[in-house]
Structure formats: structure tokens, C-alpha cells
N, C-alpha and C positions, 0 to 999 in steps of 0.2 A: 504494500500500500504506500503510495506517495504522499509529500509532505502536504501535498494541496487537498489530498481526500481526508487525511487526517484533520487537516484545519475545518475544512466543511463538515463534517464529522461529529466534534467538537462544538462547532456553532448551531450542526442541530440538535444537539443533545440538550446544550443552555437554553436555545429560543424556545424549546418543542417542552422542554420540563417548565418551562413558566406558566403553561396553563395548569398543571395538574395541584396546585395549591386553590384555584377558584373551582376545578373542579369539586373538588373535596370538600371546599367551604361551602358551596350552593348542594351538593348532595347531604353533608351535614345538618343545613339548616333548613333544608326544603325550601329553601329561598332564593329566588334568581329575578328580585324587582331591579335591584340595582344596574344589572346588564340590561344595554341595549338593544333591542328586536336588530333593530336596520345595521348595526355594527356586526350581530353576530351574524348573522346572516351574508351580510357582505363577506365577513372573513372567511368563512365558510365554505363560500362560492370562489374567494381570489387561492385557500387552499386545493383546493379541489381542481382549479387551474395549475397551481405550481403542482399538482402530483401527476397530472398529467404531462407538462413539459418535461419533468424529470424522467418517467416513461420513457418518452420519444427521444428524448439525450439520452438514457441509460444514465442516468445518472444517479448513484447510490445515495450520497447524503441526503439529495434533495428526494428520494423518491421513500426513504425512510423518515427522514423528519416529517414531512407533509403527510406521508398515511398515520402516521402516530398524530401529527398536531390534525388530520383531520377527523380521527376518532376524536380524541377533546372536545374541539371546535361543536361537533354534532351532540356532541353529552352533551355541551352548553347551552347549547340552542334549545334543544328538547327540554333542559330542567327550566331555560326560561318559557319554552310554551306550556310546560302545566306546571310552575311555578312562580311563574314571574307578574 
């Protein structure tokens, strides 16, 4: 593995683990007022784009970070549709 797939690597592990603290808190509390509809939703939709160009690049980091951050992203969205 080269030093460039390591660094992306790396960078998806820290961006892609940032959601799972809000996940936890809004599964904990049964509460998801605070996030917004059109935010999550966009993210959601701009993931779901980035997992597909990483696809078509073959491209590891981005094709692992984005399926991971786009499990998240859809946990989110869902505890804000019946919780929010």
C-alpha cells in the first residue's frame, strides 16, 4: 500500500468516525429535533454520489469511507424521520 492510500485511508477513518458519536446520541435519546431534514438529506444524497465515483475510480479509501459514512448518514436521516 502506498503512502497516498494510507493518507486517504487515514482521512477516512477520522471524517467517517465523526458521525458515529451523533449517531449514538440520537439512538440514545430517541431524539433527532436538533438535525436538519434538508442537511441530512443532502449529505446523504452528495454520499451516495462520492461512493459511486469511488466505484468507477476503484478507489479504496473513498469507496470504504463513503459506504460506512453512508450507513451513518441513512441511520441519521431515518432516527430524524421518526424522531425528529
Amino acid at each position: 500500500m502506498n503512502s497516498i492510500t494510507v493518507i486517504g485511508l487515514i482521512a477516512a477513518i477520522l471524517t467517517t468516525s465523526a458521525y458515529v458519536p451523533q449517531v449514538i446520541k440520537s439512538m440514545k435519546t430517541k431524539s433527532a429535533k436538533d438535525l436538519s431534514l434538508g442537511t441530512s438529506t443532502m449529505l446523504c444524497c452528495g454520499v451516495l454520489l462520492w461512493l459511486i465515483y469511488g466505484v468507477m475510480n476503484d478507489d479504496v479509501p473513498i469507496i470504504l469511507s463513503n459506504a460506512i459514512t453512508l450507513l451513518l448518514t441513512i441511520t441519521l436521516l431515518i432516527l430524524k424521520l421518526r424522531h425528529g
